[in-house]
N, C-alpha and C positions, 0 to 999 in steps of 0.2 A: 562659170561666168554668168553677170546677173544681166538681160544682152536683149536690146532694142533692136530689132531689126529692118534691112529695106531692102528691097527686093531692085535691083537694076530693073529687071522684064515686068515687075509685077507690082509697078512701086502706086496704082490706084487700089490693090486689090484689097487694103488691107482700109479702109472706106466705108462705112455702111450708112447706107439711108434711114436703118430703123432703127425708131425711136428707143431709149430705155425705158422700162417698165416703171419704173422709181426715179428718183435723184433724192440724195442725204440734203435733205429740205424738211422745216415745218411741216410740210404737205404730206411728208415722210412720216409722222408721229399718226395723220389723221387715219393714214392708208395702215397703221401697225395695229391701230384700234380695229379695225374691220378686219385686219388678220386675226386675232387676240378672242374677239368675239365668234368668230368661223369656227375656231376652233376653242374654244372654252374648258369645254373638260378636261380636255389633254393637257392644255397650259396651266391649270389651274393645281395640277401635281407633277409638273415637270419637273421641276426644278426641289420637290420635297423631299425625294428620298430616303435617307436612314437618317432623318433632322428630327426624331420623335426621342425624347430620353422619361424614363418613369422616375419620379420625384414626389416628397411629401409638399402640399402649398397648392397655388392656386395655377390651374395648366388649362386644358381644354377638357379633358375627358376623364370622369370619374372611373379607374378601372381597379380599387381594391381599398381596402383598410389595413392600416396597423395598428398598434399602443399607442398612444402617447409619448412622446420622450420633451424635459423639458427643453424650452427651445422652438420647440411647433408654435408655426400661428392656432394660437386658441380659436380664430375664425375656421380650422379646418375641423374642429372637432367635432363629432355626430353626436350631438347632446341625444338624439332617439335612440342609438346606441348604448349610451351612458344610462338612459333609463331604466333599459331592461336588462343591462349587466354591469352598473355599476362601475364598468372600468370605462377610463378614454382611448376612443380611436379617432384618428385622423382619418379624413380621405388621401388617397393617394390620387394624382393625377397624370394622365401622359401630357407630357409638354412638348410644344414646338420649340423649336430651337428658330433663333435666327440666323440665315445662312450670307456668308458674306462672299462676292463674285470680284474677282480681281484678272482683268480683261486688258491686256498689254498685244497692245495693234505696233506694226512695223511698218515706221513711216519713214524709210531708208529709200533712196533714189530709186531704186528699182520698182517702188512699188507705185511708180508712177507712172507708169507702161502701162501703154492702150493702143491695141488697132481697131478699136469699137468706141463706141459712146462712153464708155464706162472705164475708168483705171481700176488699176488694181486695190489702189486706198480707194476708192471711194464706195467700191464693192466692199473693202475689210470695213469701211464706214458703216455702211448699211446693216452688216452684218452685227458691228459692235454695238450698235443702239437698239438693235431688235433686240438681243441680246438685254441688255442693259434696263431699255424699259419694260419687258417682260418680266424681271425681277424685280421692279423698281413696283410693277402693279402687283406684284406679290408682298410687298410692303417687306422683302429684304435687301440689304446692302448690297451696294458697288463701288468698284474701282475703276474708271480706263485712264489708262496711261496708255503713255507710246515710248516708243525707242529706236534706235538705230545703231550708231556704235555708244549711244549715250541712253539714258532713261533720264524721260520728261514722269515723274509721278503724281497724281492726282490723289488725293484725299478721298476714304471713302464717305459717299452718301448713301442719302437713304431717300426716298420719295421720287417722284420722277422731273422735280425743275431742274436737277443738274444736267438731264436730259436734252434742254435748249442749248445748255454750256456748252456741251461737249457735240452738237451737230454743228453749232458756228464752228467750236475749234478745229472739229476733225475735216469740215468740209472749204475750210482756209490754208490746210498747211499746206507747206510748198516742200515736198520730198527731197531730201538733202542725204548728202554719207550713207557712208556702206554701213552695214546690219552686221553684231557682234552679240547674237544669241544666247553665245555663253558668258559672254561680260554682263549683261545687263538683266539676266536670270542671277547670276548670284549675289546681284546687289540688290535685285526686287526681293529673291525669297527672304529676306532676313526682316521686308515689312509683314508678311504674315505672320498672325500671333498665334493662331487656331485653325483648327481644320476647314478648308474654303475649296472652292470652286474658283481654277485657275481655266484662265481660257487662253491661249496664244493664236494670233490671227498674222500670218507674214506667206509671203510666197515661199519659203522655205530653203533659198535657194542657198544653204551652207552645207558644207557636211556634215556627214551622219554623226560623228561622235562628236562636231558641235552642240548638235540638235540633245543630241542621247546626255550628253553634259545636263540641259536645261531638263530636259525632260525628269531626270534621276532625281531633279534638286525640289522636282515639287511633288514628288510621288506620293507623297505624304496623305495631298489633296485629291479633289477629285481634279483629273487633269483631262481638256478637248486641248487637241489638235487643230487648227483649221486652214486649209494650206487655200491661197486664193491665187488663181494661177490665167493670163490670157491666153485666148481660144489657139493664138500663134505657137507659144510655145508648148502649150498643149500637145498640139497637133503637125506644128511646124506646116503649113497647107501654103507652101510655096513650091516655087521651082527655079533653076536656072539659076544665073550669077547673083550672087547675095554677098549682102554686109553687114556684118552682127555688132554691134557695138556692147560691151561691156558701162552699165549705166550708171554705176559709181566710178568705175577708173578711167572710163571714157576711151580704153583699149579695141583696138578695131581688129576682126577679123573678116577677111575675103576667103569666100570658098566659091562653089557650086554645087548650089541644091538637089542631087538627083536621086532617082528614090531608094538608092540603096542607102545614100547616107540621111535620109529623111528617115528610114525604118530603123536606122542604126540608132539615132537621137528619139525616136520614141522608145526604143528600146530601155536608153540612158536614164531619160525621164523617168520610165515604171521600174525601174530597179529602183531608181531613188525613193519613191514613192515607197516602194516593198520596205525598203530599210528605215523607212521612218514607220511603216504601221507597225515593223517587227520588233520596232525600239517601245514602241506605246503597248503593244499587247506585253513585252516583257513586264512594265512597268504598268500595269495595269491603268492605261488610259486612252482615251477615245482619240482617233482620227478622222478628219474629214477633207475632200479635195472637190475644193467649186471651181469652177471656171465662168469668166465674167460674162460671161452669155446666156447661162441659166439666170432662170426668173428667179430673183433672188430670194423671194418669199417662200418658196419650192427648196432655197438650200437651209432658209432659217427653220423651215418647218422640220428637216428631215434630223435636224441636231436635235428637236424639240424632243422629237418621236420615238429617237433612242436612248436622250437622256432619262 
């Protein structure tokens, strides 16, 4: 159940006077440049990887010679070569590859849940542009799209103005229908052409062999996880007669929060959690689980770190 919650006995509790650290604002781009520069060297090959291939032509880094074969740019040939043996060699070069990022946020009703400053999208918000222009100042490609039980898809760019595009879009939308992970992963995989870097951002709240469905379809790539989850259902840190609302079907349940069944729903929580990192380690791809209350520069940096 994807489920708003309110507490009968506790219904101020979920309230807070402090401030967020951020909001997905312009003011957001100035605060990513001062993240970006802090850490520099780290960003600066995060995202490079196994993106080097060796090629005859013109690359970055001179690391060998061949013969000639016709065909070569004659600008590769080592005339000094030629002189003192008569035959043609080309340099060889390692070359950077351009790496392209395809970043599908989950903008399904649920993800519009907050009992703090901060919803769930607007957290996946901040997270997709860090993202996004992080790349964008490594001068490779991106994608963000969204989806729910539908995909909105975006074109990939390159540079960082689609940057503004997508802070209006993503910080206007109004979170509508339920999230159908596995419908909308296998209509996106079939716009990748080449090996890329798939990022999925949703609270994740389907089941497992939904999730392991999407996951399978893009193993190909390099694939993040990033589950964005509030501090409530995290933690569930209520008590007493409660009302949980389901926030796509608008389905109500009454219970009473006490702490065996409080332990029992964290329990639920980290199995789910287990099943989806066991589905990513199968398929060799990353997982992450923020909740909207860490400083979200702290969850952007920690994907940086392991990427």
């Amino acid at each position: 159940m994807k489920t708003a919650l309110k507490s009968e006995k506790n219904q101020n509790k979920f309230s807070s006077s402090k401030e967020p650290e951020v909001r997905l604002n312009t003011d957001y781009l100035r605060q990513l440049d001062k993240f970006i520069i802090h850490i520099k060297k780290r960003v600066s090959t995060v995202y490079a990887g196994n993106r080097r291939s060796t090629r005859a032509g013109r690359g970055i880094d001179t690391i060998g010679y061949r013969e000639y074969y016709p065909g070569d740019d004659i600008r590769d040939i080592d005339w000094k070569a030629y002189s003192r043996t008569e035959k043609m060699y080309v340099r060889q070069f390692e070359e950077e590859k351009t790496l392209t990022a395809h970043v599908l946020v989950d903008i399904s009703k649920s993800m519009d849940f907050k009992t703090g400053n901060v919803s769930k999208l607007e957290y996946a918000g901040m997270i997709t542009v860090g993202i996004s222009y992080i790349i964008s100042r490594n001068n490779d490609k991106y994608a963000i799209s969204t989806f729910d039980e539908k995909l909105n898809i975006t074109p990939v760019r390159r540079g960082s103005s689609g940057i503004l595009k997508s802070i209006d879009y993503l910080s206007n939308i109004k979170p509508e229908g339920k999230t159908d992970i596995d419908a909308v992963t296998y209509e996106y995989v079939k716009m990748i052409k080449s090996r890329s870097l798939v990022v999925i951002i949703s609270d994740f709240l389907e089941s497992a062999d939904r999730i392991e469905n999407a996951v399978r379809r893009f193993s190909e790539n390099d694939l993040i996880l990033i589950q964005i989850e509030d501090p409530i259902e995290a933690n569930l840190d209520i008590s007493g007669d409660a009302r949980f609302f389901d926030m796509e079907t608008g389905e109500e349940y009454k219970t009473y929060v006490s702490n065996t069944f409080r332990k029992n729903y964290i329990k639920e929580i980290e199995l789910h959690k287990k099943n989806i990192e066991r589905i990513c380690y199968r398929y060799g791809a990353e997982f992450y689980s923020f909740v909207t209350d860490a400083p979200v520069f702290e969850s952007l940096l920690s994907v940086i770190e392991k990427k």
